[in-house]
LUMPALUM-789159 format. One line per field, with one value per atom (N, C-alpha, C): atom name; residue number from 1; y, z, x. Coordinates in steps of 0.05 Angstrom, whole numbers. Each point is the difference from the previous one (the first is absolute). Layout:
BEGIN
a: (CA ...) $
k: (NUM ...) $
c2: (Y ...) $
c3: (Z ...) $
c1: (X ...) $
***
This chain:
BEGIN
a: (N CA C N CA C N CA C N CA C N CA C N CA C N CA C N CA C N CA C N CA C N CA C N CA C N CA C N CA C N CA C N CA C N CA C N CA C N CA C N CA C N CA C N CA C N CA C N CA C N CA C N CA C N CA C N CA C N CA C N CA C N CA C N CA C N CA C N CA C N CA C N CA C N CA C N CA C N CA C N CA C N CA C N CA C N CA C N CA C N CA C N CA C N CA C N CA C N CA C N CA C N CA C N CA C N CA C N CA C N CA C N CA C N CA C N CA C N CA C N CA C N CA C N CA C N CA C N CA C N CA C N CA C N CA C N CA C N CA C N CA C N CA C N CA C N CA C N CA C N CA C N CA C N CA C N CA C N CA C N CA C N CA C N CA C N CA C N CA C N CA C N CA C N CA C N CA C N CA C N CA C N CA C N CA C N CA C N CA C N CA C N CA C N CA C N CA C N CA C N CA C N CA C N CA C N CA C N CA C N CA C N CA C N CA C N CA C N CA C N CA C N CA C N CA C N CA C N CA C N CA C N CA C N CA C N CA C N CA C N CA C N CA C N CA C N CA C N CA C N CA C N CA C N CA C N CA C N CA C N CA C N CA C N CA C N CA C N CA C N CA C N CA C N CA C N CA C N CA C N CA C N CA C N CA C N CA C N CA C N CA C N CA C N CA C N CA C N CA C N CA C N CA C N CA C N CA C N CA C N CA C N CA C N CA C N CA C N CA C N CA C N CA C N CA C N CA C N CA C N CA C N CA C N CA C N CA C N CA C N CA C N CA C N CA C N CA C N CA C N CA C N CA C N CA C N CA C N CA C N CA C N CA C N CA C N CA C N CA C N CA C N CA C N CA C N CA C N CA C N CA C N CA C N CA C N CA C N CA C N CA C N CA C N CA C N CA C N CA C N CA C N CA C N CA C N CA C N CA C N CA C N CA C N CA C N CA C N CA C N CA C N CA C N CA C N CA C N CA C N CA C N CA C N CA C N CA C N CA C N CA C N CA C N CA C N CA C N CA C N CA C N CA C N CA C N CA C N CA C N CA C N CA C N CA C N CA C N CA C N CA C N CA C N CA C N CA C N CA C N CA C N CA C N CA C N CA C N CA C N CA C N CA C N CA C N CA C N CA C N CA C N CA C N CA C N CA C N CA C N CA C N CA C N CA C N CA C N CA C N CA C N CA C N CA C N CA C N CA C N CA C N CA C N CA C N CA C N CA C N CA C N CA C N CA C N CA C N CA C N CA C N CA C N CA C N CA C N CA C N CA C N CA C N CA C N CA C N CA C N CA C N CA C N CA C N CA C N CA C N CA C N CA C N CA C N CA C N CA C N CA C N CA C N CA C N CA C N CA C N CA C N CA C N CA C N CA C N CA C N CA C N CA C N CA C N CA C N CA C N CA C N CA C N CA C N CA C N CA C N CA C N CA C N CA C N CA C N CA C N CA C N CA C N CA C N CA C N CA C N CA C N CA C N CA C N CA C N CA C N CA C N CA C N CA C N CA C N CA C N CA C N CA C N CA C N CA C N CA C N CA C N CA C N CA C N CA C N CA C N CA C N CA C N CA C N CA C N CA C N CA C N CA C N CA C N CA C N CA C N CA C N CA C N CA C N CA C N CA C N CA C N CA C N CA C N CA C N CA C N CA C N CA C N CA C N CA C N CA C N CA C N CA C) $
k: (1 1 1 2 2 2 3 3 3 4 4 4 5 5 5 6 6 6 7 7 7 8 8 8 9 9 9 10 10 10 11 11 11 12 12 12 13 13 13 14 14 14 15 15 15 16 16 16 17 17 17 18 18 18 19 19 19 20 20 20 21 21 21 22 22 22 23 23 23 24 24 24 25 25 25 26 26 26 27 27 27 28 28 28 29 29 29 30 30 30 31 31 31 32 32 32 33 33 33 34 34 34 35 35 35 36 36 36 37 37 37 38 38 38 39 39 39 40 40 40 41 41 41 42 42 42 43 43 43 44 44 44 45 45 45 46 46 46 47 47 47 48 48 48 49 49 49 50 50 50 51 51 51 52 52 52 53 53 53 54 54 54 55 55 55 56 56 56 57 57 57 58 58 58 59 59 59 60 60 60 61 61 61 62 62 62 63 63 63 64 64 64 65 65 65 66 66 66 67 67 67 68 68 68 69 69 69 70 70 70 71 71 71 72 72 72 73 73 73 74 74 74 75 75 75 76 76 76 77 77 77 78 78 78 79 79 79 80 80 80 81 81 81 82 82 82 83 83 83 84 84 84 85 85 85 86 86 86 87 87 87 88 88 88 89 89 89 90 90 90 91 91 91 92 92 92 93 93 93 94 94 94 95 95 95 96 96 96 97 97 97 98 98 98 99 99 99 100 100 100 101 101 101 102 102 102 103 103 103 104 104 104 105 105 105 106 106 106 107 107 107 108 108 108 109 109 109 110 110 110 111 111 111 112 112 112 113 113 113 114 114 114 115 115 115 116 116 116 117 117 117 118 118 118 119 119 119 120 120 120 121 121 121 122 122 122 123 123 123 124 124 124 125 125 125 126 126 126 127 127 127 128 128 128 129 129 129 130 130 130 131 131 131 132 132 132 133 133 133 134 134 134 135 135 135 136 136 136 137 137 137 138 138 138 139 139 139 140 140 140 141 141 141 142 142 142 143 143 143 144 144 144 145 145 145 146 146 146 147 147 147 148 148 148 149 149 149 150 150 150 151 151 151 152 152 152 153 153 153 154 154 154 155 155 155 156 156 156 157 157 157 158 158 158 159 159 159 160 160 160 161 161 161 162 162 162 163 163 163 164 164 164 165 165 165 166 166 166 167 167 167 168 168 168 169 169 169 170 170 170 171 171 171 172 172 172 173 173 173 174 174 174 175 175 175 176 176 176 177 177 177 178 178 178 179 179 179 180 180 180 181 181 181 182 182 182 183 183 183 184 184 184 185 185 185 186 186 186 187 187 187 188 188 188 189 189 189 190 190 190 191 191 191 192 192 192 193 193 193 194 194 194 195 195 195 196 196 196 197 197 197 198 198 198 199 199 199 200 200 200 201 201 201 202 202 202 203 203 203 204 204 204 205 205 205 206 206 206 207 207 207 208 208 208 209 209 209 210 210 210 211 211 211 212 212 212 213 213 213 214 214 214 215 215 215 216 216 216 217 217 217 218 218 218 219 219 219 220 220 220 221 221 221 222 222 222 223 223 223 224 224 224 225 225 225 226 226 226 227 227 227 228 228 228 229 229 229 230 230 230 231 231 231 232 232 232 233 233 233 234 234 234 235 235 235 236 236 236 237 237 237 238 238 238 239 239 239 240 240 240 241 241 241 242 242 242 243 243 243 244 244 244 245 245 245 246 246 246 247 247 247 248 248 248 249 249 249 250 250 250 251 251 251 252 252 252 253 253 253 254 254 254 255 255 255 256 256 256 257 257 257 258 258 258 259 259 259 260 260 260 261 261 261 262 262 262 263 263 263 264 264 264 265 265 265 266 266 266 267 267 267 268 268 268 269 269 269 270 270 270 271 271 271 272 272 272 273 273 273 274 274 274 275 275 275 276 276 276 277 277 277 278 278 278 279 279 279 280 280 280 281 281 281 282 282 282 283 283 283 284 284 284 285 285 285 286 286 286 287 287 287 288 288 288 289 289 289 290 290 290 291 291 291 292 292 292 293 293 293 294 294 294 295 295 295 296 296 296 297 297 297 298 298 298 299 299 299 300 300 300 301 301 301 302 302 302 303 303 303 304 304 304 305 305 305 306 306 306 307 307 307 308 308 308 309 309 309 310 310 310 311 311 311 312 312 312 313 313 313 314 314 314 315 315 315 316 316 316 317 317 317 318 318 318 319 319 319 320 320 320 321 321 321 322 322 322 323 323 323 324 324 324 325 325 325 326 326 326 327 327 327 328 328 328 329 329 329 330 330 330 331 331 331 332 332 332 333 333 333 334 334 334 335 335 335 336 336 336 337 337 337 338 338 338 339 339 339 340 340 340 341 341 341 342 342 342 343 343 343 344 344 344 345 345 345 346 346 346 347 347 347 348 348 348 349 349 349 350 350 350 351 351 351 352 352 352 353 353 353 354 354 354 355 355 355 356 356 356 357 357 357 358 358 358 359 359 359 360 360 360 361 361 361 362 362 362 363 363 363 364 364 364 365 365 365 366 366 366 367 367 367 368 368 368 369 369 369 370 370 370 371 371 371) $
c2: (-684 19 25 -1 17 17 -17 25 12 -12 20 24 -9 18 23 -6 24 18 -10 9 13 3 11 15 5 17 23 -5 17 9 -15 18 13 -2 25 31 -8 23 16 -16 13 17 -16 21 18 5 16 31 -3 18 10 -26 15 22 -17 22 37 -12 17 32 -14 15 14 -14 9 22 -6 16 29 4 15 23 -20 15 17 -15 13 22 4 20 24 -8 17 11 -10 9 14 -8 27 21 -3 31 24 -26 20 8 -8 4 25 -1 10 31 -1 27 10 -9 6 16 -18 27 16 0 17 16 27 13 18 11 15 16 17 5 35 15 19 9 20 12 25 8 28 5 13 9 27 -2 33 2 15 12 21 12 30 -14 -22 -11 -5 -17 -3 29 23 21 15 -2 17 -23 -13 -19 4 2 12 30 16 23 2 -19 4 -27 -13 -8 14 18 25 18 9 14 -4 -25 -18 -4 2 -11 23 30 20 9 -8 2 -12 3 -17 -16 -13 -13 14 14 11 21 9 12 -25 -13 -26 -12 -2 -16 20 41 0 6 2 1 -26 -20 -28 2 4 12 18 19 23 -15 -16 -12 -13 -27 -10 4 28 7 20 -3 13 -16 -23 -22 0 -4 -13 20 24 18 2 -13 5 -20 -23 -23 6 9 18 19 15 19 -17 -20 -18 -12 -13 -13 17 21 25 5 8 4 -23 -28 -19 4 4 -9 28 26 20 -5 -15 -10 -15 -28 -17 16 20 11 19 11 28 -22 -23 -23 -8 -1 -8 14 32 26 -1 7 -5 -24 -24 -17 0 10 11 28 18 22 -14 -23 -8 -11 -14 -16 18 22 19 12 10 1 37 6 28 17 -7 15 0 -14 5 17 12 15 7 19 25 -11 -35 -16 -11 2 -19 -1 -13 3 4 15 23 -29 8 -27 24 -18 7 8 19 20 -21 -10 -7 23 -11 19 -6 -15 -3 16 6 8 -19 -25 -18 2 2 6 -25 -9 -23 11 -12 2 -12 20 -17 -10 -26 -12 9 -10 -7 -27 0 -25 -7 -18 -3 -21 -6 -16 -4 -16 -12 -13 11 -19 6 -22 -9 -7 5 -8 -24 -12 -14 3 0 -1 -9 -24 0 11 10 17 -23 -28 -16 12 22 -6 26 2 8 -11 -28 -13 7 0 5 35 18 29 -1 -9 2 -16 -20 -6 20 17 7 32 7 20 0 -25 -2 -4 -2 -9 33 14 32 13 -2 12 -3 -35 -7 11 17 14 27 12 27 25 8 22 36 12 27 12 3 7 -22 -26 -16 16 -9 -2 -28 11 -34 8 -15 -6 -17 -2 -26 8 -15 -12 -3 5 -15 6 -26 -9 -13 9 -11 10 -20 12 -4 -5 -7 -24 -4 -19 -3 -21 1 17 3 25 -7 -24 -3 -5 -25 7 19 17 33 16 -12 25 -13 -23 -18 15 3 8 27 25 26 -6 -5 -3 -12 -15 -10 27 21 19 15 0 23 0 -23 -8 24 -3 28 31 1 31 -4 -18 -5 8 -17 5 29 13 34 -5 -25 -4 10 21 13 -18 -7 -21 6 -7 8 -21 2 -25 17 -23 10 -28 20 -20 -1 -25 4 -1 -15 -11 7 -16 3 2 18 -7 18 -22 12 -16 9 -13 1 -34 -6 8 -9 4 36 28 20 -5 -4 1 -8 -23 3 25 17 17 30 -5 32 -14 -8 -1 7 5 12 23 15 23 9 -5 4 -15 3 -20 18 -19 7 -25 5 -12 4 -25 11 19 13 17 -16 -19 -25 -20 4 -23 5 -9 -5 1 30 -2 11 -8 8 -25 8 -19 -10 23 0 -16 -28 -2 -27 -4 -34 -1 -30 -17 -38 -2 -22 -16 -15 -21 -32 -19 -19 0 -26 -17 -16 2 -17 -15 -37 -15 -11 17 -14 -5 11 -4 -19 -7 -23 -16 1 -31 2 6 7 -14 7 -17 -20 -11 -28 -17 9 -4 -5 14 -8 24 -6 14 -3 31 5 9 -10 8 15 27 13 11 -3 -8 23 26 17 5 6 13 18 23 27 12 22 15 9 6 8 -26 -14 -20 -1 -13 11 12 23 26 -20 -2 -10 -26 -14 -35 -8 -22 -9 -11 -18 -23 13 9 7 22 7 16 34 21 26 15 14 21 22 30 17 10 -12 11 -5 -24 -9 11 8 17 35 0 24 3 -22 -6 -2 -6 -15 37 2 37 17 2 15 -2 -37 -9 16 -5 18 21 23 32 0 -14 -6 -1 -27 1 17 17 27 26 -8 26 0 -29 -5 9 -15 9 31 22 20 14 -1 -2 -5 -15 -17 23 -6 15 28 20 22 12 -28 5 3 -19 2 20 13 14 23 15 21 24 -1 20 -3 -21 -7 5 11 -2 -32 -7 -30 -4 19 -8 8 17 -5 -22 -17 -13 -34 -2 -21 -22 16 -10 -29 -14 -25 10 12 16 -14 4 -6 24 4 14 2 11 -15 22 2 11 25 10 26 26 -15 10 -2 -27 -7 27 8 20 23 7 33 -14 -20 0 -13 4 -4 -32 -18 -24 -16 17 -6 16 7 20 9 -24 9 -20 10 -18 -9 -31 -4 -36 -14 -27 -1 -34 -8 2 -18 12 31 21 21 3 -2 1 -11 -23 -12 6 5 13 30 18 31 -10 -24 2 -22 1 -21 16 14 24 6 -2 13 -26 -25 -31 -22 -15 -25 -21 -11 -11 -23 -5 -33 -23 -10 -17 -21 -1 -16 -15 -19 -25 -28 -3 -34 -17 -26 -10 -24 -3 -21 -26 -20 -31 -3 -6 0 -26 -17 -20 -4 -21 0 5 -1 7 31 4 39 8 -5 9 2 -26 -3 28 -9 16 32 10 26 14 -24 10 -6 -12 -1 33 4 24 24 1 27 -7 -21 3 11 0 6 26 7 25 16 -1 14 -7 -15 -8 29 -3 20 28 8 18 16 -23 3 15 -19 5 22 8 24 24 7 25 -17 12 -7 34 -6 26 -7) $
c3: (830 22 -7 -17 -12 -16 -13 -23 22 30 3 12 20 18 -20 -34 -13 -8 -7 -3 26 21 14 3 7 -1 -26 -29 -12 6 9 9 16 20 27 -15 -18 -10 -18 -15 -6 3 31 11 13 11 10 -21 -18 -26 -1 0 -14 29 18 36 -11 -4 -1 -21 -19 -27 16 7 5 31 14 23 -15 -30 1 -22 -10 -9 19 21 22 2 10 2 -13 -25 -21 0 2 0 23 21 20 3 -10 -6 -15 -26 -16 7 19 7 20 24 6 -7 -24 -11 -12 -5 -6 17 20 18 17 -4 18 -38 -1 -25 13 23 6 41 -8 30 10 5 9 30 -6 22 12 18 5 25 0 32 8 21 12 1 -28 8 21 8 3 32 16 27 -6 -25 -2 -5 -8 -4 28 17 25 15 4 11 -1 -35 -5 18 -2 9 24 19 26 2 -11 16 -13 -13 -13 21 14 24 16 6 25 11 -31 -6 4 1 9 27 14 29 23 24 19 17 17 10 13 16 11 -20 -23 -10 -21 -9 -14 23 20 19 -6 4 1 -25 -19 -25 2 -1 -1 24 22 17 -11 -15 -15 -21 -16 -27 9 19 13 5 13 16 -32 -16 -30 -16 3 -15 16 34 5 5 -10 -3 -25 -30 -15 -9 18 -3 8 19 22 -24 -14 -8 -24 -8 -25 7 23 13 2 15 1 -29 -20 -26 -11 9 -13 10 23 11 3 -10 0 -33 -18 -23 4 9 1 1 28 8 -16 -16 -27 -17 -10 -23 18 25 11 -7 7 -2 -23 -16 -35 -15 19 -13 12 30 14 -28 -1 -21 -23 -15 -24 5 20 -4 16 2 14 -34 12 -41 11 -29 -17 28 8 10 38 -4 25 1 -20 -5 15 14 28 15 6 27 -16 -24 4 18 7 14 -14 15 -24 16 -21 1 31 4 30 -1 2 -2 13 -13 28 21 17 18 7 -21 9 -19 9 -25 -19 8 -25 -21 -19 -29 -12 -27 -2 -22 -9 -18 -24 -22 -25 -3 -26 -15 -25 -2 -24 -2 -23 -9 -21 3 -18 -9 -34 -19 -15 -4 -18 -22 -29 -20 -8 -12 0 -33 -21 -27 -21 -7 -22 -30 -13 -29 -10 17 -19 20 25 20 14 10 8 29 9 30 -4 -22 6 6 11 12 34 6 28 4 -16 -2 2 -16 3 17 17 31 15 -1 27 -8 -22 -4 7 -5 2 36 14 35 10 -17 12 -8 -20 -11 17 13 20 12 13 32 14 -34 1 11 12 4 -11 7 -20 11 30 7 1 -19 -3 -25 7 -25 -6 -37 -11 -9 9 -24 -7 -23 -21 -3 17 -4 -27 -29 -22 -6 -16 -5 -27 -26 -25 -23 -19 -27 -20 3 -11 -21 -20 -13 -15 -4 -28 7 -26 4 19 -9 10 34 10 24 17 -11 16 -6 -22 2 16 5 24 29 1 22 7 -22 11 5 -16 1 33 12 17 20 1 11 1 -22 -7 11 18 16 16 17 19 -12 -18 -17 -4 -6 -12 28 22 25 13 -14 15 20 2 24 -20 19 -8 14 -17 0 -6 14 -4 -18 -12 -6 -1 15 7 -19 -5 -18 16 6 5 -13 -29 -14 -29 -14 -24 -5 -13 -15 -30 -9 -34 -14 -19 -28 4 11 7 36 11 29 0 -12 0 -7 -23 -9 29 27 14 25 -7 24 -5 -29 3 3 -3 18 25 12 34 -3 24 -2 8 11 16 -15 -9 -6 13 24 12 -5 -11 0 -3 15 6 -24 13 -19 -24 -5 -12 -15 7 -1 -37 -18 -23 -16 -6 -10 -26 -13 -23 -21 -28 -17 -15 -13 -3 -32 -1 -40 13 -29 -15 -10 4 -11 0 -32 -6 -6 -1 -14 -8 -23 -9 -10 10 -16 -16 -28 -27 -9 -9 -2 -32 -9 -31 -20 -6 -8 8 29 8 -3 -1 -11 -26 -12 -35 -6 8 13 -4 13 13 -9 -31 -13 18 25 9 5 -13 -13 26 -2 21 -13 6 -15 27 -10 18 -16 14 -19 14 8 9 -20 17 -8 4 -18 11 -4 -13 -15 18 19 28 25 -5 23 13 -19 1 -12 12 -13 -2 31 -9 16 -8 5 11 17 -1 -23 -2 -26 -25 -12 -16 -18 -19 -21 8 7 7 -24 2 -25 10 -18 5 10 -10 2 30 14 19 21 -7 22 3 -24 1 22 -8 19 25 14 23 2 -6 8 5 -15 2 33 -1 25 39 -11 19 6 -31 15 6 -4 12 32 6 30 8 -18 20 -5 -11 -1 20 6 26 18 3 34 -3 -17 16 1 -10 5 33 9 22 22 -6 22 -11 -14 0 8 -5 24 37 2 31 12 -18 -1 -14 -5 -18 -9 33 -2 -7 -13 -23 -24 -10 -31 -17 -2 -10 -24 -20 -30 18 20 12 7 21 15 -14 -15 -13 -29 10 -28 14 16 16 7 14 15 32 15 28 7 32 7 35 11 36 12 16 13 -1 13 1 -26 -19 -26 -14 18 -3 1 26 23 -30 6 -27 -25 -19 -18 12 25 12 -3 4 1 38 4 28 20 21 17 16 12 34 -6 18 0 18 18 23 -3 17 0 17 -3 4 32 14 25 14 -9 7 -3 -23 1 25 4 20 22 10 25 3 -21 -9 16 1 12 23 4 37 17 -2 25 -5 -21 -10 -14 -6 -2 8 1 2 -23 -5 -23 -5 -15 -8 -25 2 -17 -11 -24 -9 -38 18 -31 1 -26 -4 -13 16 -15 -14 -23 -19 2 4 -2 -24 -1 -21 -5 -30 0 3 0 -1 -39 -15 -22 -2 22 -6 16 19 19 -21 -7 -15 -27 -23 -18 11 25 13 0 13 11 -27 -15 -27 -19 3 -12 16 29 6 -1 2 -14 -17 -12 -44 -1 18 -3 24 11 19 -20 -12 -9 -32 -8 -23 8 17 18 5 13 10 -35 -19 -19 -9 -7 -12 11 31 13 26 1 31 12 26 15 -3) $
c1: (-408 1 16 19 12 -6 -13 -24 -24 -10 -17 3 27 21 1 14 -3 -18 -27 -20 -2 -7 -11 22 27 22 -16 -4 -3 -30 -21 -22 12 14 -1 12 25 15 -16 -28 -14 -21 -9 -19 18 22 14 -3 4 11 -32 -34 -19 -4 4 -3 17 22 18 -17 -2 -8 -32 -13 -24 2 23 11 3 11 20 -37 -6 -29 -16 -4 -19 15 31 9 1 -7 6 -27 -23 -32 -1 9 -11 22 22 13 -13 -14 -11 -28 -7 -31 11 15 16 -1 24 2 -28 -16 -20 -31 10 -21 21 23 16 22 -20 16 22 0 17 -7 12 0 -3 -9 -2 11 22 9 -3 -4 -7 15 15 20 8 -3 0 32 12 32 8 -22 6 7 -9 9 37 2 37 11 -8 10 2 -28 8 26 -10 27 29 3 26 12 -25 5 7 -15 -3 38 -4 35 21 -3 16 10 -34 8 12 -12 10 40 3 30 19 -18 15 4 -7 -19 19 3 14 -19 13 -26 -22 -3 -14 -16 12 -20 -17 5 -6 -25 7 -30 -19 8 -23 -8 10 -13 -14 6 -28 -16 -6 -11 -22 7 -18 -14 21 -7 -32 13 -19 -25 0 -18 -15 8 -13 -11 8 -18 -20 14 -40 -14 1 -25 -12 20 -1 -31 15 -27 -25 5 -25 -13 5 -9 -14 19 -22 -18 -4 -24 -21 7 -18 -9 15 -14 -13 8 -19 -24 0 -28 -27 17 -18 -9 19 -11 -17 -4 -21 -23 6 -27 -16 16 -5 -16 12 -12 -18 -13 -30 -16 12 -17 -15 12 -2 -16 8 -22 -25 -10 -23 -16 14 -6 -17 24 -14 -30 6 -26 -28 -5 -15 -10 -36 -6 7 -5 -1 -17 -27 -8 6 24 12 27 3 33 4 -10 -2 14 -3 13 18 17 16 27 13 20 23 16 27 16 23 27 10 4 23 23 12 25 14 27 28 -12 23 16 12 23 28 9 28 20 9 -4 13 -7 20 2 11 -11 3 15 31 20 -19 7 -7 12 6 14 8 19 18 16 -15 0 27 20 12 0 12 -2 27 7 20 -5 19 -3 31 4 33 -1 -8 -11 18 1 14 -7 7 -1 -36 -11 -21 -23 7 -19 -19 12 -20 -1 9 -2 -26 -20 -18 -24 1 -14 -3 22 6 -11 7 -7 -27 -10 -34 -17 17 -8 0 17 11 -15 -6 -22 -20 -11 -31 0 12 3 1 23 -6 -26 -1 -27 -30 -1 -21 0 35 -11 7 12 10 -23 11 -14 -2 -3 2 28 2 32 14 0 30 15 32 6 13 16 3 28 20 27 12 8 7 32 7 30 4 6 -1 31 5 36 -12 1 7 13 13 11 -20 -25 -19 4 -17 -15 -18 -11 -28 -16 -12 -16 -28 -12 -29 -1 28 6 6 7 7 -23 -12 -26 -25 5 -23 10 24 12 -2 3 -9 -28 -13 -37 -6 18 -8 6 18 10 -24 -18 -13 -31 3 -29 -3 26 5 -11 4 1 -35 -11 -22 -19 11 -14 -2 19 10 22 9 14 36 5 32 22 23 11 28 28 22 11 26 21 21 21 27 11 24 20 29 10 29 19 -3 18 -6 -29 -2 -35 -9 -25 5 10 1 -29 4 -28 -23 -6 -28 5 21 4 -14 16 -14 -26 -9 -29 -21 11 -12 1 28 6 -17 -8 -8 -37 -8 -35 2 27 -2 -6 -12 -4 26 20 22 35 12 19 29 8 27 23 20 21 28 23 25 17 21 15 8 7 17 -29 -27 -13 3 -5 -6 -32 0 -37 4 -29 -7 -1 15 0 -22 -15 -27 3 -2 5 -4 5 -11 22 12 16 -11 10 -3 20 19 15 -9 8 -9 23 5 33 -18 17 -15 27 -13 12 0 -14 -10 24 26 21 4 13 12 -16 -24 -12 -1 1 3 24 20 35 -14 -14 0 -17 -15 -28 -16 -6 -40 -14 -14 -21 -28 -5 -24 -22 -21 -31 -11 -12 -18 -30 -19 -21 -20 -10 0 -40 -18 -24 3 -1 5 17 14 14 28 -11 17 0 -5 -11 35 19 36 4 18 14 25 16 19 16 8 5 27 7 29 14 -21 6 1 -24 -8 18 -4 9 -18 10 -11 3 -24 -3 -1 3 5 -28 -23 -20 -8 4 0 12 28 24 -31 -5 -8 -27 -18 -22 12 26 4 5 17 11 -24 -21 -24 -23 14 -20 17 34 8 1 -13 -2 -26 -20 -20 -12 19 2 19 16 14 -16 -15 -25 -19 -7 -17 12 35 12 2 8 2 -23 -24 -34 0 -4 5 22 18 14 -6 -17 3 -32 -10 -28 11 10 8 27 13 24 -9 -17 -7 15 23 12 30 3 27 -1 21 10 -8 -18 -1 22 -4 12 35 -1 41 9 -21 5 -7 -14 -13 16 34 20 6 -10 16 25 8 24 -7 19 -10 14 -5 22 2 13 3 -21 -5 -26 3 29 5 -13 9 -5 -25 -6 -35 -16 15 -19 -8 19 7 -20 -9 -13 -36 -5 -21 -6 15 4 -14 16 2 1 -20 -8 13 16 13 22 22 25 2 -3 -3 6 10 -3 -24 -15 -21 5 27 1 -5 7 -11 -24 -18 -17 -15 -3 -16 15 15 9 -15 4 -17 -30 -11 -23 -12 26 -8 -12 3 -4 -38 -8 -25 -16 15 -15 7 -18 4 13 18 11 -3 -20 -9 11 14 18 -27 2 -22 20 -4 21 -26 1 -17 30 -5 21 -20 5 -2 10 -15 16 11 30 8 7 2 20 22 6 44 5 -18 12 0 -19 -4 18 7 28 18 9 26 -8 -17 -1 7 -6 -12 34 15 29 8 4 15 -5 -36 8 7 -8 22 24 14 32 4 -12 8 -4 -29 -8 26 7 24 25 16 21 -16 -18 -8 13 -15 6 22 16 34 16 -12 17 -2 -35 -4 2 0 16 15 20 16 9 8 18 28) $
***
């Protein structure tokens, strides 16, 4: 009785564990099925409603009571005309898009009758848009995934009076990532569609290489632009393992296939190939920014120098001196302001990796200039 009491004691703890294990599988398969038809998320939000808001309890806050009622009283009574007047424009639209599709379908030898689109006769004027965009960049430029979402969503529904501005914040990065990333800028330019970027802080390197495809580049007194050059570093370990007798074999097809190695033993010929390949790609970048910047000193401006906007301005760096907040306030009055972000499902190893490197990259930062 004792041996079977045990036996079945260890069946139960065993099916417990295969339940368990097979609990923790399922879970794991439909997360990943999961993230898989769900890649990310598209946002689009009308700021320019939190902007009048601000304005209107700004006023409000100067006001006593009695002038405060009737300012919302007026306010009030200005929205609901405001709606009134969009209903009215929707629906003399519907009726213009009947007209129009009656026209189409009427042949050639009925022109004489076609029916003309129907004039409003309201005053409503429909605010254009402006569209804004954010890119926040890191070192290897992955958040140009998210950039070229949120392009291809304006691009579907821009019109000829929108406009576009790009928030952009970087110290740049590799070359092929930042050059995926202007190229993605350069849809806009390609379309004819004229396009701002405001800087608040930094677009040096590759971060600039995407600021000048704007037709427009405004940024703060203090922001940090330019920095037009190539830099490379490689820590080589081949001594210290030499120290230590181990020996590295690199077995290379191709003459250049490695210029130059960690492990390995570097030659001069190699340093020389690697050097040649960086005035190369610094022949491309100021190519590049002196197509979209024409009216700069390239060979002044093109030493990897940075310099703060102000000074930007004077070597044709940078157009206008303005934070991104002014900016978009400069046109509440004359647009509608459309916030447009995709956010990306990310992993927990891409979170974590994400914040580890803007630490390093801000702690870089701190060290190499402070106030």
């Amino acid at each position: 009785m004792n041996w079977f009491s045990e036996y079945s004691l260890f069946l139960a703890e065993t099916a417990t564990i295969v339940i368990a294990i097979l609990a923790v599988l399922v879970f794991i398969l439909s997360q990943r099925r999961k993230s898989a038809t769900v890649a990310g998320r598209l946002s689009v939000k009308d700021i320019s409603q939190e902007y009048e808001q601000v304005k209107d309890d700004m006023l409000m806050s100067s006001m006593d009571e009695l002038e405060a009622k009737l300012f919302m009283k007026d306010l009030k009574k200005q929205k609901k005309n405001e709606r009134k007047q969009a209903k009215l424009a929707a629906k003399q639209k519907k009726k213009q898009a009947k007209n129009q599709e009656k026209s189409a379908e009427q042949t050639s030898s009925d022109s004489d009758n076609v029916a003309k689109p129907v004039e409003s006769n309201t005053n409503q004027q429909v605010k254009p848009k402006l569209f804004v965009l954010s890119f926040n960049g890191s070192m290897d430029a992955h958040e140009v995934e998210e950039l070229r979402q949120e392009i291809t969503a304006v691009l579907a529904v821009i019109k000829p009076e929108d406009k576009v501005v790009i928030k952009l914040e970087s110290p740049g990065g590799v070359v092929h990532g930042y050059g995926l990333a202007a190229s993605q800028l350069l849809r806009f330019r390609q379309r004819d569609i004229p396009f701002t970027v405001v800087v608040d802080k930094v677009a040096a390197s590759g971060g600039y290489m995407m600021a000048c495809t704007a037709n427009k580049i405004v940024a703060a007194p203090f922001a940090i632009v330019g920095s037009i050059g190539v830099v490379a570093q490689i820590p080589n370990f081949n001594r210290l393992l030499k120290k230590h007798d181990v020996d590295i074999e690199l077995q290379t097809a191709g003459a250049y296939k490695r210029t130059l190695t960690m492990f390995g033993e570097n030659t001069e010929e190699g340093r020389q190939k690697f050097k040649q390949e960086l005035e190369e790609t610094h022949l491309l970048f100021k190519d590049f920014v002196k197509e979209y910047r024409p009216n700069v000193d390239i060979e002044q401006v093109a030493t990897g120098e940075h310099w703060f906007a102000t000074q930007a301005k004077n070597k044709g760096l940078v157009d206008e001196i303005s934070t991104s907040d002014d900016f978009i306030l400069s046109h509440l009055e004359t647009h509608k302001i459309i916030s447009v972000s995709y956010q990306r499902k990310q992993k927990l190893s891409e979170r974590i990796s994400k914040n580890v490197i803007k630490s390093v990259e801000r702690l870089f930062f701190r060290q190499e200039k402070g106030l």
